[in-house]
VMD Tcl script that draws the C-alpha trace (Angstrom):
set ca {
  {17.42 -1.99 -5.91}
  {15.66 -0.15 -3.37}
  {13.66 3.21 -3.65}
  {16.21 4.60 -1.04}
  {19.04 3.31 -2.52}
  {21.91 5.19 -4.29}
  {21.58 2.61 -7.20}
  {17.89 3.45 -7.60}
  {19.05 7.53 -7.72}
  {21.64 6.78 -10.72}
  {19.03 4.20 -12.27}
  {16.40 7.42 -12.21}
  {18.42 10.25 -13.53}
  {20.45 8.24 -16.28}
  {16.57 6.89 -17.18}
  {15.30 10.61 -17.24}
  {18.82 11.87 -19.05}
  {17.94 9.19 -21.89}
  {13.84 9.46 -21.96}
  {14.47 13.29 -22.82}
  {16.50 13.04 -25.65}
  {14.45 10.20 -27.10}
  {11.67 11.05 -29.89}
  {8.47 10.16 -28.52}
  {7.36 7.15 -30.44}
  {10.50 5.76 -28.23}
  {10.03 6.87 -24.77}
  {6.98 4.76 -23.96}
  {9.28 1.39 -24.87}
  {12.40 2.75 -23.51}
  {9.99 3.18 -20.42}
  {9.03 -0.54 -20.64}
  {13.00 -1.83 -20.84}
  {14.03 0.17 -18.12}
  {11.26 -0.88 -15.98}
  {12.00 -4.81 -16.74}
  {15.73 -3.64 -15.78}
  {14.78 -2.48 -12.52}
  {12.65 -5.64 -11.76}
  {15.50 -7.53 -12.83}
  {17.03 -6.29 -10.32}
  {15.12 -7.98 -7.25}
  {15.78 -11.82 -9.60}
  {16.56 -12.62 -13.18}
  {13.50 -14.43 -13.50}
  {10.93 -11.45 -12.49}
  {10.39 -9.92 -16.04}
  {9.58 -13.46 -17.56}
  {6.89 -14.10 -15.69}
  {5.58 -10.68 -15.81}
  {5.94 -10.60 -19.45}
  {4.09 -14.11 -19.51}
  {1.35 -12.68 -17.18}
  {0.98 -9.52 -19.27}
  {0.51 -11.31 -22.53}
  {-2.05 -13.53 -21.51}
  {-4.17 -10.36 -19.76}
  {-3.54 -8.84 -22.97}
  {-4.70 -11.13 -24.96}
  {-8.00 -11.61 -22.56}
  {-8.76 -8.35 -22.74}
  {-9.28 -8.07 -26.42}
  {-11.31 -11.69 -26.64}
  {-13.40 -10.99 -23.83}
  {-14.24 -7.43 -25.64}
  {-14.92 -9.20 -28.64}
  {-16.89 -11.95 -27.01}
  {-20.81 -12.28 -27.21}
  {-21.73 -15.34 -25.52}
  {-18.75 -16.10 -23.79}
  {-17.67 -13.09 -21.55}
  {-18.64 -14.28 -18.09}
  {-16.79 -17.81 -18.99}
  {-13.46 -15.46 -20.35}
  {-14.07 -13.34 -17.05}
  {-13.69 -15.68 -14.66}
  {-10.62 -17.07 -16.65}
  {-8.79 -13.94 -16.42}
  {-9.72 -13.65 -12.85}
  {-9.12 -17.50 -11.82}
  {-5.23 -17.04 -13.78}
  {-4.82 -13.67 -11.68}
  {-6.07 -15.09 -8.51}
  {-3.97 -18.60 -9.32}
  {-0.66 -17.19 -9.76}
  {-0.65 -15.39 -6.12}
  {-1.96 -18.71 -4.82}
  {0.82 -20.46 -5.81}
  {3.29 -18.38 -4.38}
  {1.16 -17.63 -1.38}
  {0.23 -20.86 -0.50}
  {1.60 -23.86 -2.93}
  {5.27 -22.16 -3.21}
  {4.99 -21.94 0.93}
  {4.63 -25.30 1.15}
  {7.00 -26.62 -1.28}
  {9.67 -24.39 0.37}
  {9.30 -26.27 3.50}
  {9.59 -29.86 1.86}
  {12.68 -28.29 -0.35}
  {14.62 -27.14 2.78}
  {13.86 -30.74 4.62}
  {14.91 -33.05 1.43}
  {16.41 -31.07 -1.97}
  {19.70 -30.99 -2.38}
  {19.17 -28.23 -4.81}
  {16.97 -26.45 -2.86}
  {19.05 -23.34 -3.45}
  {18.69 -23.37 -6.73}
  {15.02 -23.99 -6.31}
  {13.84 -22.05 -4.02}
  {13.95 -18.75 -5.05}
  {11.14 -19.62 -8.11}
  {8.90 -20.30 -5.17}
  {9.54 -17.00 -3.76}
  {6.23 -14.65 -4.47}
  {7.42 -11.93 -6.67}
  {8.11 -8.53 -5.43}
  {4.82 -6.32 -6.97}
  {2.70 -9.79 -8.12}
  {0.15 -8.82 -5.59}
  {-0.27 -5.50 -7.56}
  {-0.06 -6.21 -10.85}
  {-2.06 -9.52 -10.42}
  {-5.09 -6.85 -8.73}
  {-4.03 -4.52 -11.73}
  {-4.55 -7.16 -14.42}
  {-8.18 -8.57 -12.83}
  {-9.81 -4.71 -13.33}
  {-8.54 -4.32 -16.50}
  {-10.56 -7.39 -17.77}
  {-13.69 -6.13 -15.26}
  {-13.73 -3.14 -16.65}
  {-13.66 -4.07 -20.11}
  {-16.75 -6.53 -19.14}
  {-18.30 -3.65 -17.80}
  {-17.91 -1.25 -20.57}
  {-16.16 0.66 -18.40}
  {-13.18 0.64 -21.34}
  {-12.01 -1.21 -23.84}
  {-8.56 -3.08 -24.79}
  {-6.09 -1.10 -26.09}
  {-3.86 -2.35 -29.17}
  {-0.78 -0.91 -27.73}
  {1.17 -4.01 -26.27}
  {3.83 -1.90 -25.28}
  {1.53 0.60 -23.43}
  {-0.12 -1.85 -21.73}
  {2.89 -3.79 -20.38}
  {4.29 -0.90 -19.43}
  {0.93 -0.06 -17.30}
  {1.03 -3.06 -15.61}
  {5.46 -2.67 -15.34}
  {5.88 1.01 -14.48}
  {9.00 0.50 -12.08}
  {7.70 3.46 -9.74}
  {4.71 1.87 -8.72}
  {5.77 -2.03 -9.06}
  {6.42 -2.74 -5.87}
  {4.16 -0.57 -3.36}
  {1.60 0.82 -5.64}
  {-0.05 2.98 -5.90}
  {-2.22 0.55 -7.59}
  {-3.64 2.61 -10.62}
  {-6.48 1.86 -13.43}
  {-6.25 1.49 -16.59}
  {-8.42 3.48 -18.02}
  {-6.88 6.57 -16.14}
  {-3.78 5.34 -16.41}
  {-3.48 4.15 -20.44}
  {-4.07 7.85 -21.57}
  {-1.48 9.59 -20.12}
  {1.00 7.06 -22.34}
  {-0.61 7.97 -25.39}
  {-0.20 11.81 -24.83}
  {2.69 13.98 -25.16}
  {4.29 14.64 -22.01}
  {5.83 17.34 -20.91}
  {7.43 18.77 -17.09}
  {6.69 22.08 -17.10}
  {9.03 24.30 -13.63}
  {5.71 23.88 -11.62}
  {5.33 19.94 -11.71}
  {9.05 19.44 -11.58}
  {8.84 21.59 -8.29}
  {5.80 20.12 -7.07}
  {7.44 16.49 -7.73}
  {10.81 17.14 -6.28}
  {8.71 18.56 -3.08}
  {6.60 15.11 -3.65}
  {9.75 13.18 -3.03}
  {11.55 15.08 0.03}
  {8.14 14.65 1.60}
  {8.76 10.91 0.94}
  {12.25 11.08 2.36}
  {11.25 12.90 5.33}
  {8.76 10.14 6.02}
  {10.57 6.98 4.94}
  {14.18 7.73 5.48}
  {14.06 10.50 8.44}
  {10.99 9.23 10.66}
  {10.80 5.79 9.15}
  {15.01 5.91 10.10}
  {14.32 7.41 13.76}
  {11.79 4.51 14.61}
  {13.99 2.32 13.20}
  {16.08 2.81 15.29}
  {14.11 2.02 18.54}
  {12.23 -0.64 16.88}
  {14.96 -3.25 18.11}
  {14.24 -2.31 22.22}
  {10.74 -2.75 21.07}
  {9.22 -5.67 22.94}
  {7.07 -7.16 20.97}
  {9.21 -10.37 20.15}
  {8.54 -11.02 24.06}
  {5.10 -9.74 24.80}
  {4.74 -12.22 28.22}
  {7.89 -10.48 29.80}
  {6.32 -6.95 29.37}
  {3.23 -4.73 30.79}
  {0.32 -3.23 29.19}
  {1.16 0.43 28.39}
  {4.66 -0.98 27.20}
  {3.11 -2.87 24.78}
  {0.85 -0.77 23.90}
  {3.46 2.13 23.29}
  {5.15 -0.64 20.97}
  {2.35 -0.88 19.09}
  {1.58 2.80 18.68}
  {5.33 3.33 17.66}
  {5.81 0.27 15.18}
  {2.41 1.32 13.33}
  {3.77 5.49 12.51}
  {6.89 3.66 11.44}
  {4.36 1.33 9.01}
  {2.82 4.26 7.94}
  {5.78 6.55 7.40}
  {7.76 4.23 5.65}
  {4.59 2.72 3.37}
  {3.61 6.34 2.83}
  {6.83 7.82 2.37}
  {7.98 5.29 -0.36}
  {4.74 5.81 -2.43}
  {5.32 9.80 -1.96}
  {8.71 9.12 -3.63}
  {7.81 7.23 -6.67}
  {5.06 9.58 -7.05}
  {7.22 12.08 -7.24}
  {9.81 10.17 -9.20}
  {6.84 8.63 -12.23}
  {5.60 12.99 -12.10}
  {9.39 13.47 -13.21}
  {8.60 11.32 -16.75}
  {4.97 13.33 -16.74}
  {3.03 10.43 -15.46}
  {0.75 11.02 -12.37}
  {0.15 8.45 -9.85}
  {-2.65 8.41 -7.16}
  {-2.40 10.12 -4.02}
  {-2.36 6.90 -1.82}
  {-2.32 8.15 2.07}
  {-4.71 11.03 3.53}
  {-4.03 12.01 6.91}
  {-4.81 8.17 8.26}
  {-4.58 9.22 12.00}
  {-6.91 12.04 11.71}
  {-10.21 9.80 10.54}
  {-13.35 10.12 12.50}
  {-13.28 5.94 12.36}
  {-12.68 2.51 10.67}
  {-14.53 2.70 7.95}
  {-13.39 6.58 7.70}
  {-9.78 5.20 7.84}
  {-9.87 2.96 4.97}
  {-10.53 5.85 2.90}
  {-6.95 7.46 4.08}
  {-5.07 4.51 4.01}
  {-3.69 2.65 1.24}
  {-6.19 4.59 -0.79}
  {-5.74 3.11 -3.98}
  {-6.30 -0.77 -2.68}
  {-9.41 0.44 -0.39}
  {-10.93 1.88 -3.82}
  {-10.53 -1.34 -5.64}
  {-11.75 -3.50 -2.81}
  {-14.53 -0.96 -2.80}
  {-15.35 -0.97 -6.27}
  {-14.25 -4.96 -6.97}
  {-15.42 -6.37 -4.01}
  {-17.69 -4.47 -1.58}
  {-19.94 -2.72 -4.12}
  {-21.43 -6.39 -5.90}
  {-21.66 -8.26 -3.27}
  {-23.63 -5.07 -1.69}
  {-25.82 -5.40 -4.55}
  {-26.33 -9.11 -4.41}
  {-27.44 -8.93 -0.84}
  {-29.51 -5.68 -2.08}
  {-31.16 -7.82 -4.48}
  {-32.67 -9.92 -2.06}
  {-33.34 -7.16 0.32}
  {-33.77 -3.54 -0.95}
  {-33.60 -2.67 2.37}
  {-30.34 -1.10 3.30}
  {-30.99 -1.22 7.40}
  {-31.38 -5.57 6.49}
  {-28.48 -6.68 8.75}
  {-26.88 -9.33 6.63}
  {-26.67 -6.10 4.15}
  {-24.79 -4.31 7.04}
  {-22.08 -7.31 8.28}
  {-21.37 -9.43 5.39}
  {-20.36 -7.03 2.60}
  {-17.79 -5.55 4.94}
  {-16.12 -9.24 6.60}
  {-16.32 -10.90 2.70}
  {-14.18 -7.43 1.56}
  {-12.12 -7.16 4.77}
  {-11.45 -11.29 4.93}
  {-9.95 -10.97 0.96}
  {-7.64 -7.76 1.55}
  {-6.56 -10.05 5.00}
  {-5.37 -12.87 2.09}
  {-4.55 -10.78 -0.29}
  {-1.81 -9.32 2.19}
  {-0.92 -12.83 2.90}
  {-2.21 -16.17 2.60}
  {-2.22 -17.60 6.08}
  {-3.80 -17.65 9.32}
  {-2.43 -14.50 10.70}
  {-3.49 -12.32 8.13}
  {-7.14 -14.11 7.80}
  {-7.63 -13.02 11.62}
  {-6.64 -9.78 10.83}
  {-8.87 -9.10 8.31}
  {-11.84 -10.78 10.23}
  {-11.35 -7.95 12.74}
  {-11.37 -5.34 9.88}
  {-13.99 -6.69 8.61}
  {-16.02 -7.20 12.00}
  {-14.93 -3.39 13.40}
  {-16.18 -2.19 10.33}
  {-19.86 -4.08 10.86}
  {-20.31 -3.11 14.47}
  {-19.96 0.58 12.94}
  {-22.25 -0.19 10.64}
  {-25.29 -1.36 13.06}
  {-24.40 1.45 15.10}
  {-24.69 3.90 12.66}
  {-28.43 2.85 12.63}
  {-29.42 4.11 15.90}
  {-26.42 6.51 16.22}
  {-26.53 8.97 13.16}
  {-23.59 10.31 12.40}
  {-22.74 13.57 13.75}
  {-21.36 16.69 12.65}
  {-17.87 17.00 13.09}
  {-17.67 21.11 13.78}
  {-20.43 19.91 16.55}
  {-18.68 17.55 18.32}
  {-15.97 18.91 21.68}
  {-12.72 19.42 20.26}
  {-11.36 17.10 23.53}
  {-13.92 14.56 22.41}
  {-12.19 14.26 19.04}
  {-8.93 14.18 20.91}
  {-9.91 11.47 22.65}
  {-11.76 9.26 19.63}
  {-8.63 10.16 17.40}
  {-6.49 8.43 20.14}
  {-8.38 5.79 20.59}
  {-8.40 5.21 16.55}
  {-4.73 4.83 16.76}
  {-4.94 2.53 19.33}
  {-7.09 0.06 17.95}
  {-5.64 0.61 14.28}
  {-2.06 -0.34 16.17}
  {-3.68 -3.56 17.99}
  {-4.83 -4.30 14.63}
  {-1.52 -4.83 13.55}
  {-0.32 -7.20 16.01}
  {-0.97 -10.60 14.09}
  {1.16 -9.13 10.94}
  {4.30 -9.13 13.68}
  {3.07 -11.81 16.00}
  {2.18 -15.69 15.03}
  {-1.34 -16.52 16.67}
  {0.32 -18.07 19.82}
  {1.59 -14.73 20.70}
  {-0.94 -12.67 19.62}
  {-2.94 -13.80 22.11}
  {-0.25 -13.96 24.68}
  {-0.78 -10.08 23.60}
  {-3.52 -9.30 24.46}
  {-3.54 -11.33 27.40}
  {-0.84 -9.21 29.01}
  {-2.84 -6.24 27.74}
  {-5.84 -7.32 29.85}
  {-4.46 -8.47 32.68}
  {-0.67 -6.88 32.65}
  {-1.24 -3.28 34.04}
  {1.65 -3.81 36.28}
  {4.46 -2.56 34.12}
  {4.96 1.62 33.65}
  {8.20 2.07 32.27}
  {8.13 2.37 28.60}
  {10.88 4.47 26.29}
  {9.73 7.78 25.06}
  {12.36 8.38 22.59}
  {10.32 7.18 19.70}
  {7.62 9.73 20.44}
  {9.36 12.85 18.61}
  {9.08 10.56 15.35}
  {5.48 10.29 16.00}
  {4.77 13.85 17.00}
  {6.58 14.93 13.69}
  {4.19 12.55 11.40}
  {0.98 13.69 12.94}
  {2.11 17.13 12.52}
  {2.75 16.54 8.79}
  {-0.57 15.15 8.36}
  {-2.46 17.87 10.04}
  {-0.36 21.11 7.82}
  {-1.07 18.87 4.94}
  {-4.81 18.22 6.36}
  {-5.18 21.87 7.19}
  {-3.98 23.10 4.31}
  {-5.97 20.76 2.41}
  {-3.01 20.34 -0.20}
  {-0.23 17.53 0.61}
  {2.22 20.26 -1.18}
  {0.64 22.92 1.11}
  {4.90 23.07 2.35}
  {5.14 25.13 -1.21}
  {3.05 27.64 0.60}
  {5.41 28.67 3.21}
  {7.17 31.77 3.08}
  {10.69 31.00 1.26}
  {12.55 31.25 4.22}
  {11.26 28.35 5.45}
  {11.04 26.23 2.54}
  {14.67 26.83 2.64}
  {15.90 25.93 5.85}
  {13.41 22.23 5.41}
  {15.35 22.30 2.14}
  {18.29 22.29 3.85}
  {17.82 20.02 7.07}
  {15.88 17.54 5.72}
  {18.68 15.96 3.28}
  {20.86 16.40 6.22}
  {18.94 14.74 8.52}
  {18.31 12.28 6.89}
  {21.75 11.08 6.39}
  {22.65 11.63 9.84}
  {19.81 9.15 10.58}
  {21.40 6.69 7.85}
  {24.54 6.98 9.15}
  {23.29 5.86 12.46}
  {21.32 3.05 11.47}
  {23.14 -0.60 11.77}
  {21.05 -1.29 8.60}
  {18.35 0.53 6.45}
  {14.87 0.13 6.78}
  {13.46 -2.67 5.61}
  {10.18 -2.19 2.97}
  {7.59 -4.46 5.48}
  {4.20 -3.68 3.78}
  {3.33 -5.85 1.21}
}
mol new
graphics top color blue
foreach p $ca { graphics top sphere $p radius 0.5 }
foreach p [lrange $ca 0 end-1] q [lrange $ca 1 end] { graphics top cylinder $p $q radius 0.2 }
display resetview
């Protein structure tokens, strides 16, 4: 059951139609059920192990609070279990797949238990700060099993995130809630911004993504490739963004907020600046789970903060994990060894290249480093659609392929409309700031936008396919 499904649609309202006319010691459990439902939904098996996971996080959280002597021991447990699980999927259940389809008869059957779930990634990332923070004394463990598997459950955010924290998160199920005319406007707006992105933009790339040439990268020139690249990362990004938008909008509908999760990516100053705007709630918890102690081990041995082993290897430890944590092979391990190295080169620059005020620098300098961003954020992407053997056949053709000047344009309206979203939104400095319009206007978006969008649908041999992990 997809976000942009009709089944998901009748799944929401029916859920809303019944949460409303429950008393509230009910809603938070009727919550719970109809999130297992909806996971359900992808296989039968889903909520068991998520259930099984939960329990045991549960229960880790309240012995590790109670712990003297043994927290870092019931730490790293916690961690290790988190960790373990996506490793078997990841890499185990990869491999076992392959010797299934050579030998098992029943591989069929099989099979599919080896598949990583849809959303483990999250709630496995979810699960390890809960117990971190309670170490920390950051919280502690609720006694609310039901509000706590229902943190780590919430069908809006299950599979794409935003990934959310406990501690922010936990409160808001042990208040009243209530949608007063301005959040149910301001979450209804949340979600046609989502289905402008994800079903009208996300739809028009889609639909040039197939004359895209990236399957073929040898047979094609340099700006054709690099036009692919540019075009298949704004479909990424609309799609990724627009689906969070929507079950933003959809968990504000039940009074539960969700992190804002994309800022204006395109528009960053750099890499590092970039990471702040995308996939904001995963770059926080790298941040904050990852960057920040192994900053302060390296600190530890060096105060100073211009030491380069300070500089490179917090960044290419962080950037290396988010590459497995996306997926467990050899193609995402390079790609997060460039994040990770990108990110270090800015930081020894930085060092005898302050950084300079934005309002100072040529607005046709920013131009031209914003479109440079984009290309190197798009090249970035090439070993999550490319295995390694044509990745560098990619580049190859890149460097030495200039011969080639054809390339189709049609995709570019798609990616003139999502940088213009970003910078009204950026502008306005409000990603609502399309409530602001005169009411004229709000209308007639009102109007084509639902329209458009199932034009686009209708033209589509297939919908779009949820790529991001």
């Amino acid at each position: 059951m997809t976000i942009l499904s009709a089944k998901f649609l009748v799944f929401v309202l029916v859920a809303l139609a019944i949460y409303y006319i429950l008393p509230r010691r009910l809603q938070n459990l009727f919550l719970l059920i109809a999130s297992y439902y909806y996971y359900s939904t992808w296989l039968r098996w889903y909520p068991l192990l998520l259930l099984a996971q939960t329990a045991i996080v549960f229960g880790l959280g309240h012995w590790l609070y109670r712990s003297v002597k043994s927290k870092r021991v019931i730490l790293w447990l916690g961690i290790l279990f988190n960790v373990g699980i996506l490793l078997w999927f990841l890499v185990g259940g990869t491999y076992l797949k392959g010797v299934l389809e050579i030998n098992a008869s029943n591989a069929r059957t099989i099979l599919p238990l080896l598949v990583l779930p849809v959303g483990a990634s999250y709630y496995a990332l979810n699960g390890i700060s809960y117990l971190i923070d309670i170490n920390l004394k950051l919280s502690k463990p609720t006694s609310n099993f039901v509000d706590f598997a229902l943190y780590l459950a919430w069908f809006p955010k299950l599979i794409s995130g935003p990934l959310e924290r406990a501690r922010k998160f936990l409160p808001q199920l042990a208040e009243k809630r209530t949608v007063d005319n301005e959040a149910l406007a301001s979450n209804l707006t949340l979600i046609l911004v989502g289905l402008f992105r994800a079903s009208l933009l996300g739809g028009l790339l889609t639909l040039f993504l197939p004359a895209i040439p990236l399957q073929d990268p040898a047979s094609h020139g340099a700006l054709v490739l690099l036009w692919a690249l540019v075009t298949y990362m704004f479909y990424l990004y609309n799609q990724f963004a627009g689906y969070t938008d929507i079950a933003r909008g959809v968990s504000g509908l039940f009074g539960i907020q969700l992190s804002r999760n994309f800022n204006a990516p395109f528009f960053s100053k750099d890499v590092s600046d970039f990471w702040t705007r995308w996939h904001i709630s995963l770059s926080q918890w790298l941040r904050d789970y990852i960057y920040m102690p192994v900053s302060r081990a390296f600190l530890r041995k060096n105060p100073s903060r211009t030491n380069i082993p300070n500089l490179i290897v917090p960044p290419l430890v962080t950037m290396l994990i988010s590459g497995l944590w996306h997926g467990a092979d050899w193609n995402h391990l390079v790609w997060g060894a460039l994040m990770g190295l990108l990110i270090m080169f800015e930081n020894i620059r930085m060092l005898s290249r302050p950084a300079q005020a934005e309002a100072s620098i040529p607005l046709w300098r920013r131009i031209l480093s914003r479109s440079w961003l984009i290309l190197l954020m798009a090249a970035s992407t090439v070993p999550f659609v490319l295995d390694l053997k044509q990745t560098y056949v990619f580049f190859a053709r890149i460097v030495k392929g200039w011969d080639g000047v054809m390339f189709d344009l049609r995709p570019a309206a798609a990616v003139i409309l999502s940088l213009l979203v970003d910078w009204f939104q950026q502008r306005g400095k409000d990603e609502l700031v399309f409530r602001k319009w005169p009411f004229w206007a709000q209308a007639i978006l009102l109007a084509l936008i639902p329209l458009a969008v199932i034009v686009i649908t209708k033209l589509q041999s297939a919908p779009p396919v949820f790529v991001y992990p």
